[in-house]
Every structure is written in C-alpha cells, then in structure tokens.
N, C-alpha and C positions, 0 to 999 in steps of 0.2 A: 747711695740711694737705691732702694729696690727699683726693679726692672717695672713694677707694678704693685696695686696696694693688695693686702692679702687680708685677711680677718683674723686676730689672733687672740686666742681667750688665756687672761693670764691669772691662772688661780692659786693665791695663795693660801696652805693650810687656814683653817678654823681654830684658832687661840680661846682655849675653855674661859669660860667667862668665872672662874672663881680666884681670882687672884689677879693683880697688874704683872705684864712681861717684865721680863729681866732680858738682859742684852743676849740670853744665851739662848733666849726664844728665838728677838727678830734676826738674829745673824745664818738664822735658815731657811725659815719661811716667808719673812716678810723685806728685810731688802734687799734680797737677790732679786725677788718677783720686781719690786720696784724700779731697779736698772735695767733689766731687762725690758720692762714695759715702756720708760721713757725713750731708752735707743728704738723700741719696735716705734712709736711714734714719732719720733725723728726722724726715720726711716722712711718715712710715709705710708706706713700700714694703719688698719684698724683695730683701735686695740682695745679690750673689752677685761677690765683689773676688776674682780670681784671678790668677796669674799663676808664675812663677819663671825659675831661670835658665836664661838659652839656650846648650848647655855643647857644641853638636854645633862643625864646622865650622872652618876656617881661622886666625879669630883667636887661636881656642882651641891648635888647632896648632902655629901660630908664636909664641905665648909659651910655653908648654909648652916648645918646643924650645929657643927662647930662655932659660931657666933649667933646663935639662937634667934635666926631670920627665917623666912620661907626659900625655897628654893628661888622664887621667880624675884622675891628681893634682892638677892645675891644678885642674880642676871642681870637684873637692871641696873646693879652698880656697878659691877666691872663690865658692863657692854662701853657703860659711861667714860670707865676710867681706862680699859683699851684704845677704846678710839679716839680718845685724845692721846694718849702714847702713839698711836701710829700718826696720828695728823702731825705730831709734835718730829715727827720723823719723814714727814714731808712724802709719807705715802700717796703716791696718785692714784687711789681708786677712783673707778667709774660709781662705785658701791662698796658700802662697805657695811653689814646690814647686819640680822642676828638671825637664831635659830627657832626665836619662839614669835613668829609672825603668824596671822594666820594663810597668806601667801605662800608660807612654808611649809609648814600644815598641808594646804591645801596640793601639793608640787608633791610633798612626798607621798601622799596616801594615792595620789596617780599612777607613780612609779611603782607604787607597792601595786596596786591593781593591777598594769600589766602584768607584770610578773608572775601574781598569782595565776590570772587566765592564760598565761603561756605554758603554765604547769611545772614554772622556777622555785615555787615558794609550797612547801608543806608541812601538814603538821604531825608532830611525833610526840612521845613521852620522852623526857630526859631528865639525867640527876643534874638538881638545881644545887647552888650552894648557898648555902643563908646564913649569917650572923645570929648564933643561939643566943646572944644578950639582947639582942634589938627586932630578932625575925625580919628581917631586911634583906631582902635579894642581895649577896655580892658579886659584883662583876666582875666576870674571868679578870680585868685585866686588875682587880683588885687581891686578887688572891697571889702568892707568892710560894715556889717550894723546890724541889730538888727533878731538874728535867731526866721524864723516866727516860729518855733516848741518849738525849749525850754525858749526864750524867753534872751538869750545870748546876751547881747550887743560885738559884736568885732568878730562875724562871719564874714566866709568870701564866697564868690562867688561860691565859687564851696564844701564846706563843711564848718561842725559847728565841732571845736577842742571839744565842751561842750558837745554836746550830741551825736556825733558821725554819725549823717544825713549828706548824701548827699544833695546837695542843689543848685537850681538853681540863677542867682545873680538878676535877676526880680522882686522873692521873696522874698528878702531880705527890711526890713523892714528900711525905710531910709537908702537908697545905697549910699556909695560916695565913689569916689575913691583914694587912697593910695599914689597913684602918686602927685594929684596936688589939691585933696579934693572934687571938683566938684560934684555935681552931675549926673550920667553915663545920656544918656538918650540913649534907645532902639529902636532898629531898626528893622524889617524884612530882613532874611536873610538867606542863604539857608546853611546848612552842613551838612557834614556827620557823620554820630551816630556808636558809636560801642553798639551793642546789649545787655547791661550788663545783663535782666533780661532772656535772654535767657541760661546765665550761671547758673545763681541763684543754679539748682540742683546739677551741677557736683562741683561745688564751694562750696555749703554743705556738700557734700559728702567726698572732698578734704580737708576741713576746720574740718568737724568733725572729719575725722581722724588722727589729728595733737594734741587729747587729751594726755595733757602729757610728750608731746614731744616739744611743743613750751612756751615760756613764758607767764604766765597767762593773764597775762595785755594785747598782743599781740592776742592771740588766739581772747580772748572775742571783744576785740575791733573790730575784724575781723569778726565773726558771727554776729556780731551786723550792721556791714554793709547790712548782705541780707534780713534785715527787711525790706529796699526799695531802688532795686535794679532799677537803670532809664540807658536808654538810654545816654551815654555818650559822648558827641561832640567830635570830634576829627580831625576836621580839624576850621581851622580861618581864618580870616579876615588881614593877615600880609604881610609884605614884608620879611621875615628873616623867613626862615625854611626849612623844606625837601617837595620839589615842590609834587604835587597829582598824581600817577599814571593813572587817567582816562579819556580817554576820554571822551570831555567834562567840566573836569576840569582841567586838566594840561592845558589848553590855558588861562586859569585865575592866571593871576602872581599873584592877589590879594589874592588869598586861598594858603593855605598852609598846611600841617599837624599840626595839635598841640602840642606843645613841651612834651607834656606828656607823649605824646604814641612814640613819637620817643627816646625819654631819655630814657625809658626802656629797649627798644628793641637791647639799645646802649649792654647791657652785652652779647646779640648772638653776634651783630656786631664784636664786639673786640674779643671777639675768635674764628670767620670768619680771623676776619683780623691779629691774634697773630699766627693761624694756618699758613699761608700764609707766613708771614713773619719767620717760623717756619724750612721751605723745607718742608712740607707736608700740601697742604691748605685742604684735610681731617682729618687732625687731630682733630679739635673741636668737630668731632662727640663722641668722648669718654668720654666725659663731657654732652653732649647736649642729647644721644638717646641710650648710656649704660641702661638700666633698674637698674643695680646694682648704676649707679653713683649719689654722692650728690651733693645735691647744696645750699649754704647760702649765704643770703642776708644783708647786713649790713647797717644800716640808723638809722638815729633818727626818733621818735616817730609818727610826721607829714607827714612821705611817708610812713608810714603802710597801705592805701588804696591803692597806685600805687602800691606795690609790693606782699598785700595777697588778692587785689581784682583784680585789673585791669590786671599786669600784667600774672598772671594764666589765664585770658581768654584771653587772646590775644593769650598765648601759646595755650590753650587746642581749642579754636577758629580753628585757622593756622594749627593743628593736626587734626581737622575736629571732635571732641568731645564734643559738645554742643548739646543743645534741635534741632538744626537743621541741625545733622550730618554733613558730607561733607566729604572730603578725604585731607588726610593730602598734604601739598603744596610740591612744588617741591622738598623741601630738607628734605622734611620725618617730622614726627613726633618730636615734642619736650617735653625735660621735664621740669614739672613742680617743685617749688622752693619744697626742702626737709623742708627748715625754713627759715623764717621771723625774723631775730633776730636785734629785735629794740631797739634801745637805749632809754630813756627819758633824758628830757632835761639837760644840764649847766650850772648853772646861774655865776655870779659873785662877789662877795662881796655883796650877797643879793639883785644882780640887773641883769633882762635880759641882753646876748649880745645887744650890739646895738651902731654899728659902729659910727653914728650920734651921737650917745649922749658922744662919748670915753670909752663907758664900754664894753674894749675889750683888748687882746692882741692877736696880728696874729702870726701865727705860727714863720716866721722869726723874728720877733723883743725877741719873748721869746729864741730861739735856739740862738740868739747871746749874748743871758746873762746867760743863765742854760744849765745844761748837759741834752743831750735831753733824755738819761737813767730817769733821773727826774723825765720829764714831762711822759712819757711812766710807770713808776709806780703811780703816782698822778693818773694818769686816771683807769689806774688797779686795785685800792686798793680803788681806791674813785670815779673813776666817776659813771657817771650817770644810773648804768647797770637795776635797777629795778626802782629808783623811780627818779624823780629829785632832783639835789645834786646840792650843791653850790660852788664853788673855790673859796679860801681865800687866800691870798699871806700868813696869817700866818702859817694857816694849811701845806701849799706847804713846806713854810720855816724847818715847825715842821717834818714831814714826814722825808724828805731830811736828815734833819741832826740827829732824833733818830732813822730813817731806815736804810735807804740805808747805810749812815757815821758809825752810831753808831753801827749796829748789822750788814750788810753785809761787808760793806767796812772794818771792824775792824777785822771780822773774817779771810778778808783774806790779810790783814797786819800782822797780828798777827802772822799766822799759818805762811807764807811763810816767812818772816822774821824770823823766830824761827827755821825755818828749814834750810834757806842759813846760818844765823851764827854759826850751832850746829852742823852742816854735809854737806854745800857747796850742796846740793842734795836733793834730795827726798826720803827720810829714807827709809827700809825695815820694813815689818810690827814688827818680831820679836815675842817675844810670847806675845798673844793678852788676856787681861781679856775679863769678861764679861761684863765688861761693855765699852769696846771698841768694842768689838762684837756687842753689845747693838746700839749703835750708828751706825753703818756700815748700821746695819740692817734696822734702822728706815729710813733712807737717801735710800736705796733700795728700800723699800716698796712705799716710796712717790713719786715714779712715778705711778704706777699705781692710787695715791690719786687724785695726780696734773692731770694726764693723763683723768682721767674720768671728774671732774671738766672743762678740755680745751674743755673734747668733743661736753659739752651742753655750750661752752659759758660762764661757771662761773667763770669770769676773779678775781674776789675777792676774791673767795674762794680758786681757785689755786694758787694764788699768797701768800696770808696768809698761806695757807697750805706749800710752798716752803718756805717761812720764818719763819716757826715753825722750819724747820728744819734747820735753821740758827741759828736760837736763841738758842734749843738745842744746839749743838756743840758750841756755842760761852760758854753756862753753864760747859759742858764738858769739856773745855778748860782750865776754872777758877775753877773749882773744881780738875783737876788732878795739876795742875801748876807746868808744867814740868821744870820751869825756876826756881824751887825751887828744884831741884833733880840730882844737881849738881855731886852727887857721887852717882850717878844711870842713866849710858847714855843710858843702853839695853832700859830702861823704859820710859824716855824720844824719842827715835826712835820709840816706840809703840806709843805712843801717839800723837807725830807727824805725823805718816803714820795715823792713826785712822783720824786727822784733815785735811788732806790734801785728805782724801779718799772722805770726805762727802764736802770737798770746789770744788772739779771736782766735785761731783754729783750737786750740790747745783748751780753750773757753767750752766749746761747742764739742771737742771730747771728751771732756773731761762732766760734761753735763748728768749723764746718766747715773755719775756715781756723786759728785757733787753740784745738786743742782742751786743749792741755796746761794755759795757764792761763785755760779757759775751765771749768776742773774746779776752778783755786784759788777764782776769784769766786764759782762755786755752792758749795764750801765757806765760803766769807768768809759768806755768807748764808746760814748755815746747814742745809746742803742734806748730807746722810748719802749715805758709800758711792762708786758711781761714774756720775758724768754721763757723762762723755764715754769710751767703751770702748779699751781699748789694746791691740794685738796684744801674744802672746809668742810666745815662739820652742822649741820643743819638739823633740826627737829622737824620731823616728818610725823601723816596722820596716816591710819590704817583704817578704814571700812569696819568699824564694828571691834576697833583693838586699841589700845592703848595709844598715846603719842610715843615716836621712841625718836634717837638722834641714829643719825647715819653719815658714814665719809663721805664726799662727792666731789666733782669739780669739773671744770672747764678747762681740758688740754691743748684744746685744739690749738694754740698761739704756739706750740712748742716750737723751736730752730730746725733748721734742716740738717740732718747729716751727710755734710760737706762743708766746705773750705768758699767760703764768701769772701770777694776783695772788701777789701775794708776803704772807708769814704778818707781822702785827702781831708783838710780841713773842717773836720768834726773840733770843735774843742773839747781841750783837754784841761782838768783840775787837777793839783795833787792832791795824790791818791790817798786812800784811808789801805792801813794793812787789811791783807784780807783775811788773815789766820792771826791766832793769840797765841804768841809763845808760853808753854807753861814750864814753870819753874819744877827744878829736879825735887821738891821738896814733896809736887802733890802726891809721888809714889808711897813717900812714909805716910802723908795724911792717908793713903783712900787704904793701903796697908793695915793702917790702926783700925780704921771704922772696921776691915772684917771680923778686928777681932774683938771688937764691942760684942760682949753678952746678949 
C-alpha cells in the first residue's frame, strides 16, 4: 500500500480509427496501461486512464476512400468497433473518447495558440509531396524510400526506424508512395513549423534526468533524437482535420493541423472532457499541474518520438519554457510525461502483423474463441516488453494449459473443493506449523515483490513473481496431502486455512493482469458484489455535435493491495474451473485460418 494517494495519469496510445485492433496492437499500448492502472488503484492512488480514437489523418483517408465512405463515416465505425474491442478486454478507462469532438477541437486550437504567442510555431515555404493521380497531400509518414543517412532501404517520410533520424520525404532516396506506389512529386507550399530545435536544451535536460528510471532502449532512442533537432510541420495540405486558429489561415479549408500534434494533445483533451463530464470541469488539473502528480505514457516502439520528443515540447512550449520563454497559456502550466513506457514489437508465427496478407488476429475474433484472462497473461508473461517477441498459437496453447490450467486454476480447484467437502466452509487456521507459517508468509511478502515490479512497469517479472507463489502453495499442498489424513481433521483445517489464505492473496495479485477471474475466486470465497471494476460503454451528447459512445466506469470498489485474513466460516460450494483447457488441435485450426486466402 502506498505511504499516501498520488494522482497518476495513465495514457494509453490513440488506436487510428480505420480498421479494428489485432492482438499485436493492444499488447503495447493497451494492456500494459490497463495493469498498471488497476495495481495503481489497488494501491490507493488516483488514477486518471484516458484515451480514444485517433480519427484525423491519412490512414483514416485512405481507407475511407478505399470503401467509398466519407472520412468521418469510417470514424464513426471503428470509434464503434475499438471500443467495444477494448471493453471486450476489460479495459478500465475513466474515458475512452475520440478525436473528432468538438471539446477536442476546442483543447487543441488552445494549445496551438499558446504556442503560437510564445513564438514556438512559424510559418515557412516547404516542398510538399502530393500524389500526381489524385493531387492529394501525402504524409511523410506515407511516403517510403532509401534513408540518405544510414543508407536503410524501407525509411519512411518523416523518420529512419534504422538509425533513429528525423528526416524530411524530399530527401528520401527514391520516394514512392505506400498508398498506390507512385512516385510523390513536390510542390511549394506554405506551413507552419513547431520550433523543435528551440527545445533541444530543456528536452536534454528533461531526457537526462530520466537515467534510470525509463527503459534503456527508450531513454537512448530518445537522446539520440537531439542529435538533429528540425523544425517540424504541423499543419497540411487536407480536407479531414482540426481547422487552423489564425487568421489568415483558418479561411483556407485546404490547411489543416497535422494529425500528429493533434493526436497527442488528445490525452489533455480527454481529461478536459472526463473532468466535465465528471460534475467538476476542474478536476483535470490534479493530474495535469499537481507538481507531486505522475504521468505514463503507453505505445509501441514507433511513437517513441511523438510522445519523448514532441509531445514534452508542445507541453513545456504552451508552459512558456523553451529557448524562447513565453508565459504559460490560459489554462496555466502543464506537465510534462513522468515515463515513456514503450513497448517493442509483436510478431506472429514468425511473421509481421499484416492485415493484407491474413497475419493477424483482431481482438474480437480471438475473445470469441479464448478466455480473454488468456490472452491478458500471454501478453504479461510474454509480450513484447523489452525486445520483440513472437506469438505462436502453440506457445499460447502451452502457456494456457501448463499456467493458468495446471498451476493456478488447479490450485484453486483443488483447495476450494477440499475445503467445501471436509467442512462446507472456510476452515479455522487452528494450530499452525511452521511451515504453514512459512507459506502465509511468503504469499505476504510478495506484494511488496509484485508491487515494486507493477511500479516500473515489469509486467513479466510481476506476474512470474505472483506465480511463484502459486506454484509454491500448489508444492505445499502435495507435500502436506491432507486428503490422506483422514484420522487427523484439526490438521487437515490447518492446512486448508494455510491454502486458502495464500489462494485470496494470490487472487488479489494476480488481479491487475487477470481481473476477470480474479472476481470468480473472490466470489468462490465468498466475497459479495464487485472486486475487480469493469468499464462500460455508454452513448454520450456533445453541445452542438453528434451523440457518440465512450468507455467509462466506476473503480472505485477495487481490493486493496495487501494480504486480508480471510473469514472462518464463509460457505463454501464446489467450484466451477476457472480456466478452459484447450485442446493441442486449436494450433492446426488457428494455423489453417492464417492461411485462408
């Protein structure tokens, strides 16, 4: 249990609203954030999970076009069919909102204002790239060609994944584009710049002192950015975006803001607009301008420059804290991200996602075959937290059925079972060895294991550590074997109270990553109501904007993290399993399906 409550803002990436996720999405951005936010509020902090879809920009564009809808049609059906993917994943947002509000709108064109009056944002001539079949702005990150620095064939427009330069798409060494292959050709064209090399020092400064505290691979990739810091465009050449605050350019429908810098800005937004929606539309500030409050960022690997470069200037910019002073904007001062905590990649049976080719499963099609407790361990124990990792349906299968089946789900069949037929209840400890003491103890202490491990993020380590202490006690169990102690019942009750002490602790660690049947066990134990809190999904009105649907919910019921005596005489039923064994066969089914045409 913390020493005291803290405020902690838990942001996970903005998922483009033109397609539903594939498991190789939320295994970065979306439930890491999710365990980490259940333990913070277990914990007794404040925790403030926002987010939604990122609906501006190009991808959006080009599928939209590609199924001959409007862009804001598209949005509106994958805003629809995300957030039921992440409800279906038992995400606990406070919010879980989109990009095209006009609360969003209205949040970004703020942010853009200070900035401009700070003297962050100006305007310059630059070569545009456009699509000569269609005359359509392409965006850097659409453009693809041969990096002129390290010499990277498969750079793209606006940076090299290979050596970690920023990079303009002009210079890109044979350009074409992504969309339809072409060659871009470049135009004269006027935008506005956000000032990056004016940050360089305080971004140094910010970035050195995250030794230690951020993930190495993260940090370094992120200093390594202000080797060459440019001027970064941020507004385009489109129809589909958050229109320009200025005179001058707001009477150009053709300009727009760049989906970059509005996607960012989307994490104040949404707790602007969670406040609001809230009965107090100041509440955001105790997240946003506390000096004590934290904040984590959750993404895969490839938005590590939008959220440890870009988006700190835009905040410390709008704060009036760069090479070029200024005074913070109307709603005060903002903070800056406490950590960056990026995922690396997902592959699949040894091959990139990739919708196009069938190497994929989407969130929904997986949750209507497997228990999503599952997939929610598979990603804990094995995804992608330090390097890039691969998903095997056998591996998933193996997991499944020697984890979660064999050592949790067995333990607590075993122990409740053994306790409703040998005393209808939940025994009395009775006189305890030591080495039932032994075991109480060890199941006590590992919150503080698990609890330090949640706090940086080490979703592997926490979770192995919580299943040490399953697998103990399940050892514990087969070495006392009280089902062989027939004419010794006092010792039998010890030893069942002893296993039933450490299946509640084991319950309540094991929460953060499996909260669904971490609610059947504190039922099985007689425990009323709701342990573990569950978003729902509700259709919400906007002042002058469309109805749209948003994640939400009530956490506040959540368990403490700590180790609670459990009540004597609770009655007990036999138990229902709490996991489904799956058969070695589903490998060759889900095998076959990738290779359906």
């Amino acid at each position: 249990m913390s020493s005291s409550s803290r405020h902690i803002l838990a942001a996970p990436a903005w998922p483009y609203a033109n397609g539903p996720r594939h498991i190789g999405h939320v295994s970065g951005f979306a439930l890491p954030a999710d365990m980490f936010s259940r333990y913070q509020r277990m914990a007794g902090n404040q925790v403030l999970m926002v987010s939604g879809t990122d609906e501006h920009g190009t991808p959006v564009q080009v599928q939209a076009d590609k199924e001959g809808v409007t862009a804001r049609e598209l949005a509106d059906r994958y805003n629809a069919v995300i957030a039921e993917d992440l409800h279906g994943l038992g995400m606990s947002y406070d919010l879980f909102t989109r990009t095209t509000t006009r609360n969003h709108y209205a949040v970004v064109q703020e942010i853009f204002k200070g900035l401009y009056d700070n003297g962050y944002i100006f305007a310059k001539a630059t070569m545009g790239a456009i699509s000569p079949s269609t005359g359509r702005t392409l965006p850097d990150r659409y453009i693809e060609g041969t990096c002129p620095i390290c010499g990277y064939d498969g750079a793209r427009g606006d940076q090299c994944d290979n050596c970690g330069n920023q990079l303009d798409p002009i210079d890109l060494i044979n350009p074409v584009s992504r969309i339809n292959g072409e060659k871009p050709k470049f135009v004269e064209t006027e935008h506005l710049m956000l000032d990056l090399p004016a940050f360089t020092d305080v971004l140094g400064r910010y970035l050195r002192g995250k030794q230690g505290d951020w993930r190495p691979n993260v940090l370094k990739f992120s200093l390594n950015l202000l080797d060459d810091m440019q001027p970064r465009a941020i507004s385009r050449d489109l129809d589909w975006g958050v229109p320009i605050p200025l005179d001058g350019w707001r009477e150009n429908p053709a300009k727009k803001l760049y989906v970059w810098f509005d996607a960012v800005i989307g994490y104040f937004s949404a707790s602007v607009e969670w406040a609001r929606r809230s009965g107090d539309p100041e509440a955001w500030r105790a997240w946003w301008q506390d000096p004590d409050a934290l904040s984590y960022y959750f993404m895969g690997k490839d938005n590590i420059v939008f959220h440890a470069e870009i988006w700190p200037a835009i905040l410390l910019g709008y704060s009036g804290q760069g090479d070029k002073g200024g005074t913070p904007g109307s709603l005060g001062a903002l903070n800056v991200p406490t950590e960056v905590v990026s995922s690396e990649f997902l592959t699949m049976e040894g091959k990139k996602f990739s919708s196009s080719r069938q190497v994929v499963i989407y969130v929904k099609d997986f949750l209507e075959r497997y228990d999503v407790d599952a997939l929610r361990y598979y990603v804990a124990v094995a995804g992608p937290e330090n390097q890039d990792t691969d998903f095997t349906w056998s591996e998933f299968v193996r997991r499944n059925n020697d984890e979660l089946v064999a050592a949790w789900g067995n333990l607590v069949n075993r122990s409740v079972n053994l306790a409703a037929k040998n005393f209808g209840a939940i025994p009395g400890p009775g006189d305890l060895t030591d080495a039932d003491r032994a075991l109480m103890e060890r199941s006590r202490t590992a919150f503080a294991a698990v609890g330090a491990e949640l706090e940086r993020s080490r979703f592997k380590n926490a979770i192995t550590e919580a299943l040490d202490v399953v697998r103990d006690a399940n050892r514990y169990l087969s070495d006392q074997a009280p089902w062989k102690l027939k004419d010794d019942p006092a010792r039998v009750q010890s030893i069942l109270h002893t296993t039933l002490q450490v299946v509640d602790d084991a319950k309540t660690l094991l929460t953060p990553f499996l909260p669904n049947s971490s609610q059947k066990v504190y039922e099985m134990l007689g425990g009323d109501g709701v342990w573990s809190g569950m978003p729902e999904l509700k259709t919400v009105s906007e002042e002058g904007g469309p109805d749209y649907r948003i994640l939400t919910g009530d956490y506040a019921t959540q368990g403490r993290w700590e180790s609670t005596p459990i009540k004597a005489g609770v009655p007990l039923e036999k138990p229902v399993p709490l996991f489904k064994k799956l058969d070695t066969s589903v490998v060759d089914e889900e095998l076959a399906r990738l290779e359906q045409p």
